[in-house]
C-alpha positions as CSV (number, residue, x, y, z in Angstrom):
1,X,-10.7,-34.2,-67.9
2,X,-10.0,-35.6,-64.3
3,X,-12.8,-36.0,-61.3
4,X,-13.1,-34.9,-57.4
5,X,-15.5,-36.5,-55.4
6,X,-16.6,-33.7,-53.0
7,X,-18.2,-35.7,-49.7
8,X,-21.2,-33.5,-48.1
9,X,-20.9,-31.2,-51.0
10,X,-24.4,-30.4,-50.5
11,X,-23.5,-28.8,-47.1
12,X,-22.2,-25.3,-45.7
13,X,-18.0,-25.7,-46.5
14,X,-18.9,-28.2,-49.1
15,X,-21.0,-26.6,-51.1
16,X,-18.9,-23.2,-50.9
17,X,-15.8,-25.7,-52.1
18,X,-18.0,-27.4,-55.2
19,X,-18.0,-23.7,-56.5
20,X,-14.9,-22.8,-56.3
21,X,-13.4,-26.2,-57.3
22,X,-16.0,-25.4,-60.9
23,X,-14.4,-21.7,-61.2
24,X,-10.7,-22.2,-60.6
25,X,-10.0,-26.1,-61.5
26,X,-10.5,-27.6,-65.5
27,X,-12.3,-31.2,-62.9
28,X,-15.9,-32.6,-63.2
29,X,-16.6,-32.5,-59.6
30,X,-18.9,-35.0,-58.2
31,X,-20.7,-34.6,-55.0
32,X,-21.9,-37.5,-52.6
33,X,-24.4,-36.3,-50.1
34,X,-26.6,-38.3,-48.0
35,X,-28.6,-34.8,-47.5
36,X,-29.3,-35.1,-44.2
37,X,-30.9,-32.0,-42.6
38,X,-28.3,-29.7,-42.9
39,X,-27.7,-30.7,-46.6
40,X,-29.8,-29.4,-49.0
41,X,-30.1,-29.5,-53.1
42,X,-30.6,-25.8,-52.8
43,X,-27.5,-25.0,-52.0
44,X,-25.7,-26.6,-55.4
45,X,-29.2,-25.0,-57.6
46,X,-26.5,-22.6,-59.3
47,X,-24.1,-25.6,-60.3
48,X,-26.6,-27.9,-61.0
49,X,-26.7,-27.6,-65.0
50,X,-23.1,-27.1,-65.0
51,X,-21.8,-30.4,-67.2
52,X,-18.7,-30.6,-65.0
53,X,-20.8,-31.5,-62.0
54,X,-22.2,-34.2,-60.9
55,X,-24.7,-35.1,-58.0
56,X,-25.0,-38.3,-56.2
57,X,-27.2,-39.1,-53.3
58,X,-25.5,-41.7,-50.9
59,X,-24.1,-42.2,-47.1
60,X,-20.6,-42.2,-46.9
61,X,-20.7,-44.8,-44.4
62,X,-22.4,-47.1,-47.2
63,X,-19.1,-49.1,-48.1
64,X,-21.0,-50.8,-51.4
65,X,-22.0,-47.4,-52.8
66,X,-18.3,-45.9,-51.8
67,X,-16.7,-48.5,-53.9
68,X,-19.2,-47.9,-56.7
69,X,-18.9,-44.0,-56.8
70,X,-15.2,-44.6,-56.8
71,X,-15.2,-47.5,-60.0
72,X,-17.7,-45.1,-61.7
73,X,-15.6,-41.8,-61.4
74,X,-12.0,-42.5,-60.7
75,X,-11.1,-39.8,-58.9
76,X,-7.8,-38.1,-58.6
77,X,-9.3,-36.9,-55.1
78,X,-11.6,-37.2,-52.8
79,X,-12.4,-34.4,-50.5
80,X,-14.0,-35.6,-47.3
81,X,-16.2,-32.5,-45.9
82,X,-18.8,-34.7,-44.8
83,X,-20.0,-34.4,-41.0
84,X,-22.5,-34.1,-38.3
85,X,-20.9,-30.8,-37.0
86,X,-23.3,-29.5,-34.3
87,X,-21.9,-29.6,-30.7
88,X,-25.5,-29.4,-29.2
89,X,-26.8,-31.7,-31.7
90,X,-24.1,-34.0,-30.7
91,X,-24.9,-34.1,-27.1
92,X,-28.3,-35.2,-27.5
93,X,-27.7,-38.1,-29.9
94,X,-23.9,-38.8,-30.2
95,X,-24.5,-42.3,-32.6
96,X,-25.0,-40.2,-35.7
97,X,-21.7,-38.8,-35.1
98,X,-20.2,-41.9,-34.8
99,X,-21.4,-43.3,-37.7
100,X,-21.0,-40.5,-40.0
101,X,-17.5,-39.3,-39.0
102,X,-16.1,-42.6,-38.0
103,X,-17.5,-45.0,-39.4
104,X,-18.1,-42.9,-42.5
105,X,-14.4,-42.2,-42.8
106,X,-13.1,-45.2,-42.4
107,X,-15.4,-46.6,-45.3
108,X,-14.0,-43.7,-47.5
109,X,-10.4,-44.6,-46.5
110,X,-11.1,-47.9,-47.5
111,X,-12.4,-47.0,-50.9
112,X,-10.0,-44.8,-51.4
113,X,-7.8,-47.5,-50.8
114,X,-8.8,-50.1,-53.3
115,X,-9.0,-47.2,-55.5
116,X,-5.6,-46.9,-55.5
117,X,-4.9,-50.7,-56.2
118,X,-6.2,-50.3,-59.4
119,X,-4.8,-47.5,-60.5
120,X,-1.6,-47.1,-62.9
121,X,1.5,-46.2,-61.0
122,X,1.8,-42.6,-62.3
123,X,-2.8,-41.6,-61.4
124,X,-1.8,-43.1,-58.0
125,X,1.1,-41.2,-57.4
126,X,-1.0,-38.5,-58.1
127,X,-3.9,-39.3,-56.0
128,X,-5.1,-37.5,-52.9
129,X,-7.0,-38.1,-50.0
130,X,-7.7,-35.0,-48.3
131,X,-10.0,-34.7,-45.1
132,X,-11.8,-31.6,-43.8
133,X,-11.6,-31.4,-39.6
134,X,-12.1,-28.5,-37.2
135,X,-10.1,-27.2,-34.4
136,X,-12.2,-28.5,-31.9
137,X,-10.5,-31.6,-32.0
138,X,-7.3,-29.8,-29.8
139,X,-9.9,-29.2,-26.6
140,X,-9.5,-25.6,-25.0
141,X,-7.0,-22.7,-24.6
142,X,-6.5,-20.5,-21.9
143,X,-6.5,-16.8,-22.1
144,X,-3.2,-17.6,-24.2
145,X,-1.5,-19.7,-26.8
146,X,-2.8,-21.1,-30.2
147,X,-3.3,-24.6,-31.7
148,X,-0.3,-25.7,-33.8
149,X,-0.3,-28.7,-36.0
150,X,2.0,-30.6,-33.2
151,X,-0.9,-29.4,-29.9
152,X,-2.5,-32.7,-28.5
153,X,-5.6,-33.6,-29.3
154,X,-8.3,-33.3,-26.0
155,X,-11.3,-33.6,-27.1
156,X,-14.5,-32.2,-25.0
157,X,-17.6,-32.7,-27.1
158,X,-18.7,-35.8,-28.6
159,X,-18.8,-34.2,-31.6
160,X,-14.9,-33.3,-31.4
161,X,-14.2,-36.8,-30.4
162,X,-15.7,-38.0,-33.5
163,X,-13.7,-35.9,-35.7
164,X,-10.7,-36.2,-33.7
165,X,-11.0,-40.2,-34.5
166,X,-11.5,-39.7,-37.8
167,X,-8.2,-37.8,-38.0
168,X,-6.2,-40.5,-35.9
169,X,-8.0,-43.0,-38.9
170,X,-6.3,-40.2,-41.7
171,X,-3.3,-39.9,-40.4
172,X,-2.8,-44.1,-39.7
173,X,-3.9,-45.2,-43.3
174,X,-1.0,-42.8,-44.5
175,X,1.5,-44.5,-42.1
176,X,0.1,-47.8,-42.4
177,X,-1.3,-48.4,-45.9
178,X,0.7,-45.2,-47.8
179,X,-2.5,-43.6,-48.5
180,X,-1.5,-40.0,-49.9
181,X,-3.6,-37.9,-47.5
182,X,-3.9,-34.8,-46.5
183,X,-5.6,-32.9,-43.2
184,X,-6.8,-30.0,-42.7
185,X,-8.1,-28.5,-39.1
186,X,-10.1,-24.9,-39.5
187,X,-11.3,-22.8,-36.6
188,X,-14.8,-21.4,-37.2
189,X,-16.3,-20.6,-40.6
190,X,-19.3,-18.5,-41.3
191,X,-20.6,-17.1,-44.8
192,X,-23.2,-18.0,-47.4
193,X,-25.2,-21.5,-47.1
194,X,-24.3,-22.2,-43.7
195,X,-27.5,-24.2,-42.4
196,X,-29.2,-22.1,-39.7
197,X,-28.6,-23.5,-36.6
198,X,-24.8,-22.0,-36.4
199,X,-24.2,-18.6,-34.4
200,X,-24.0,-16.6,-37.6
201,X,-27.0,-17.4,-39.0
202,X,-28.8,-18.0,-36.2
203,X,-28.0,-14.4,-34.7
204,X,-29.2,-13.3,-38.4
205,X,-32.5,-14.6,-38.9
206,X,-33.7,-14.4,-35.2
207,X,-33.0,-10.5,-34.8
208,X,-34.8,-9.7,-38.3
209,X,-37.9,-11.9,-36.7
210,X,-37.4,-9.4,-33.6
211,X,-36.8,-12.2,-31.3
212,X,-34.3,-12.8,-28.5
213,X,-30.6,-13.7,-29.4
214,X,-29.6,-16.4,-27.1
215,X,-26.0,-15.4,-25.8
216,X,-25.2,-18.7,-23.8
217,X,-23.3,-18.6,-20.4
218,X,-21.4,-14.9,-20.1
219,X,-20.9,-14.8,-24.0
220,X,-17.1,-15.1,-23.4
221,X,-16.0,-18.1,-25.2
222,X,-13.4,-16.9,-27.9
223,X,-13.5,-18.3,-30.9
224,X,-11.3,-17.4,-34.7
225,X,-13.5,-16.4,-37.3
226,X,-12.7,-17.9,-41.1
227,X,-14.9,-16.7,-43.6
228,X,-15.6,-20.0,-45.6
229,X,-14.4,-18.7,-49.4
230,X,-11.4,-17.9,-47.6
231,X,-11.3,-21.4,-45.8
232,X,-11.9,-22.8,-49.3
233,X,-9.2,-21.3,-50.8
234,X,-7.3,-22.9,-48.6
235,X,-8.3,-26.3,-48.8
236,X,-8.0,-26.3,-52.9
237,X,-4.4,-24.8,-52.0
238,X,-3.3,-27.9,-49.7
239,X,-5.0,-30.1,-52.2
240,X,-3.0,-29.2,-55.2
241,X,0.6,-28.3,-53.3
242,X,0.2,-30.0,-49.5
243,X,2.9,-32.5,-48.9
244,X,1.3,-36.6,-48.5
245,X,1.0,-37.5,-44.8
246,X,0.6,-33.2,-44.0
247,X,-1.5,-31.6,-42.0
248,X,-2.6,-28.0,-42.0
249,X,-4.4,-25.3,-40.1
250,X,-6.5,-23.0,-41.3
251,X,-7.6,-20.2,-39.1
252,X,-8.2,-16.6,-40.1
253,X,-6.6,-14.7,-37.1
254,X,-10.1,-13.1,-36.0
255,X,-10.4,-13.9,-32.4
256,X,-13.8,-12.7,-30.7
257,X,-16.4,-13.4,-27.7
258,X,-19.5,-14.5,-28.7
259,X,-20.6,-11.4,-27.2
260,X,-18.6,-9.5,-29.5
261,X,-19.9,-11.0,-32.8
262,X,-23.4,-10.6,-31.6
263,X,-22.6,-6.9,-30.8
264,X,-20.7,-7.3,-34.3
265,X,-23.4,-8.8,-36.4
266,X,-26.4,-6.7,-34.6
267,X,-24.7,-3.5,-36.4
268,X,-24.3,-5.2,-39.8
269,X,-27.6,-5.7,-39.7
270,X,-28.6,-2.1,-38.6
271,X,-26.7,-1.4,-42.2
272,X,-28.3,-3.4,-44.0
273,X,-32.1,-3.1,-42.7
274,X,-32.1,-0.6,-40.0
275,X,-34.3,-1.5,-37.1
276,X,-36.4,1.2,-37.5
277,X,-37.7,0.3,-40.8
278,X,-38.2,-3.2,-39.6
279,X,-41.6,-3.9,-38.7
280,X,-41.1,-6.7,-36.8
281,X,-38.9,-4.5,-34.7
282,X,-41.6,-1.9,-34.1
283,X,-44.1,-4.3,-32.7
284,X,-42.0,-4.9,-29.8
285,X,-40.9,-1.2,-29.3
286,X,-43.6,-0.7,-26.6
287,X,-41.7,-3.2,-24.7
288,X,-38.5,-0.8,-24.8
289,X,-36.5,-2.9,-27.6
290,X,-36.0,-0.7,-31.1
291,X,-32.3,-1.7,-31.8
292,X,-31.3,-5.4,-32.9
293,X,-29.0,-4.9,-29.6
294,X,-31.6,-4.6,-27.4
295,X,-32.4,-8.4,-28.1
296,X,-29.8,-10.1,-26.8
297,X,-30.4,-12.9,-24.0
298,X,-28.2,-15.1,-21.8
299,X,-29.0,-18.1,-21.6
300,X,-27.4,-21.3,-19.7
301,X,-24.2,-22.7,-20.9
302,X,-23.6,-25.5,-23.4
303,X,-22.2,-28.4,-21.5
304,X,-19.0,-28.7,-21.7
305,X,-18.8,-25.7,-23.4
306,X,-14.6,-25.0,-24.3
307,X,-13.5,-21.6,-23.6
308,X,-11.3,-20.4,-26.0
309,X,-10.1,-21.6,-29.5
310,X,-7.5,-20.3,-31.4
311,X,-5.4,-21.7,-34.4
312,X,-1.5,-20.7,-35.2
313,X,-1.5,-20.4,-39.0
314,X,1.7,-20.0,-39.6
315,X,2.7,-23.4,-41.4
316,X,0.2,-22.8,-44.1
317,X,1.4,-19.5,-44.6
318,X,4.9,-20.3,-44.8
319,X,4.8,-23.3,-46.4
320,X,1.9,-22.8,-49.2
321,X,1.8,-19.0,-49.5
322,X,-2.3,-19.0,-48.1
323,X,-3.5,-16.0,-46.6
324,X,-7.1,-14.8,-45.4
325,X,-8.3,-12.0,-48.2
326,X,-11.4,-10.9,-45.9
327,X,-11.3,-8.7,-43.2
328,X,-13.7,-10.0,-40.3
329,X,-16.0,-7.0,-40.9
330,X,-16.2,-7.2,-44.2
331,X,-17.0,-10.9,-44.1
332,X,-19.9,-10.3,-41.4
333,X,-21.4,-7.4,-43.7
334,X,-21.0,-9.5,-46.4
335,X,-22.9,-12.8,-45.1
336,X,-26.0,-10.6,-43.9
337,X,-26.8,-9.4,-47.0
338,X,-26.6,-12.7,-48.3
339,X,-28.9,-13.8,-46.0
340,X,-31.3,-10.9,-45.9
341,X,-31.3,-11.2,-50.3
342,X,-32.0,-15.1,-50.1
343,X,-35.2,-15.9,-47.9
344,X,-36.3,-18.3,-50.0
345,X,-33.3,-20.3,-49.2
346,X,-33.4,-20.0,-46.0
347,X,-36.8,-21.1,-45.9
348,X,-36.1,-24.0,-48.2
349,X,-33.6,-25.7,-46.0
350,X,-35.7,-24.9,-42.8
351,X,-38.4,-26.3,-43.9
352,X,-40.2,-29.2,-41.5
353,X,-37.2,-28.3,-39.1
354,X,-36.7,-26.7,-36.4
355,X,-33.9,-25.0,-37.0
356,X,-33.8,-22.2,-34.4
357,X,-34.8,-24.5,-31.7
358,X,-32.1,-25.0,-28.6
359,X,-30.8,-28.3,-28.6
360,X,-27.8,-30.1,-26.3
361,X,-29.4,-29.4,-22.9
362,X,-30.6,-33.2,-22.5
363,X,-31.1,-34.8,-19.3
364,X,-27.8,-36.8,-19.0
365,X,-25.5,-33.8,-19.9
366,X,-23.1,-32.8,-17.2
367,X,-23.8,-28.5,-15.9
368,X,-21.3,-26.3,-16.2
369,X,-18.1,-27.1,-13.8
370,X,-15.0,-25.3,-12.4
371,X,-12.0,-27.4,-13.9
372,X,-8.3,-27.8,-12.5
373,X,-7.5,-25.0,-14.6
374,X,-9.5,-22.5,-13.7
375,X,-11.4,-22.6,-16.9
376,X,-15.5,-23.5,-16.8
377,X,-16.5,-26.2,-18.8
């Protein structure tokens, strides 16, 4: 029996992944997590008596306890999902995306490279290096086009800088030091365990509560909607057939407003617990609200706050045979029921946080600004 190591495995894509990887691979699968507030124990509890997994508590950017999960496990892979991933977050206090997603990388690159050193000829041949990146790392459409695997990278948020760096690392320890790695860019995910911050959830536990759902700016930034066992799917996919040195995009071909998956999510939730039998919702009909709809509030923009996303597929699809299996309606119904059936999770990882707090308007953030292109960022 071989070994993953599964970085932030205790997080939202991560943790989805550690399931499937148990489910649909013969591997022991060992997660490192530093469990940082958006990584939480509760969202492995199902796999945690499992004898294939294994869970160990470190920082990625820890080069000592790299080297030692690494001698301890000798992996075959190691699947980097670990990030600080929240654009407002990142605004406010960029360091911690510095150090985790470049600095963190490179020490995982490293690792992964004296790994290899001691490895016989035919387990290195064999060994992968895959890394888990978004699309914001491309910058911002227009009303048209898509991000390909050959667009520039641009940039906008510190959080997208740090990822993009950590890609530019990937892709130079292949060229330079013949790592076998592989990179995958996703557009935006949404599903089960997704910490609460994120639209999704956010939109989810707010309008059950009966509060406002903050739409920032006009609620016309597109974005492509993945649902994450879908994104998952593909990442074991690239894993086990991607070429050494690829890169891949993952995007599920669901392009929306933010408006529209409010509008979206706001009749899920009328499916699932209509507003009417919500008593939360009742308390505030005297003030005119009595559908989930009624609750949504603009709010000023995100700095810096890209307009439109959109990934071009194709190359996956051609070359690996992926495919989304879940519709974007399905997937929304889908991922409020999960979260209306597990409150005590949602508690669990919000507890002593401030989850549902806005975040990313400090002081020093630039406002929202025409650009050359027409486009407000």
């Amino acid at each position: 029996m071989e070994s993953i190591v599964v970085t932030g495995g205790a997080g939202f894509i991560g943790s989805n992944f550690v399931r499937l990887a148990l489910a649909d691979t013969p591997d022991r699968v060992v997660v490192v997590d530093k469990l940082t507030y958006s990584g939480h124990r509760a969202s492995l509890r199902d796999v945690d008596e499992n004898p294939r997994f294994t869970f160990v508590e470190a920082d990625i950017a820890d080069k000592d306890a790299m080297r030692a999960v690494m001698a301890t496990h000798r992996p075959r892979a190691i699947l980097n999902f670990a990030a600080e991933t929240h654009v407002d977050r990142s605004i406010d206090g960029p360091g911690a995306f510095v150090r985790t997603n470049i600095n963190g990388t490179y020490e995982l690159l490293e690792a992964s490279r004296a790994h290899l050193a001691t490895l016989p000829a035919g387990e290195a041949d064999r060994f992968r290096f895959l890394h888990v990146s978004t699309d914001e790392v491309y910058g911002t459409l227009g009303e048209s086009g898509h991000f390909s695997e050959e667009t520039p990278y641009a940039p906008n948020s510190p959080y997208a800088a740090s990822k993009a760096a950590a890609d530019h690392l990937v892709r130079a320890w292949h060229e330079t030091f013949r790592v076998p790695t592989l990179l995958t860019n996703c557009s935006n995910n949404y599903g089960p365990y997704q910490f609460p911050e994120k639209l999704v959830p956010l939109m989810i536990l707010t309008a059950i509560e009966g509060k406002p759902l903050p739409i920032y700016g006009d609620g016309g930034n597109v974005r492509d909607w993945l649902h994450v066992e879908d994104h998952c799917r593909g990442i074991l996919l690239v894993l086990e057939k991607g070429v050494p040195g690829g890169k891949y995009n993952i995007g599920g071909g669901n392009e929306r407003t933010n408006l529209q998956v409010v509008d979206a999510l706001c009749a899920a939730i009328e499916r699932v617990r209509p507003a009417e039998e919500n008593q939360k919702i009742s308390k505030i009909s005297s003030k005119g609200k009595k559908e989930y709809s009624q609750l949504k509030t603009f709010v000023p923009d995100r700095p810096g706050h890209d307009r439109r996303y959109a990934i071009d597929a194709s190359k996956i699809r051609r070359e690996l045979g992926w495919s989304p299996s879940c519709s974007f309606e399905e997937g929304l119904l889908r991922t409020v029921r999960w979260y209306l059936a597990n409150p005590e999770w949602c508690a669990a990882v919000q507890a002593g946080k401030d989850a549902l707090a806005r975040v990313g308007l400090g002081a020093g953030a630039a406002r929202s600004v025409p650009r050359a292109d027409g486009v407000r960022a």
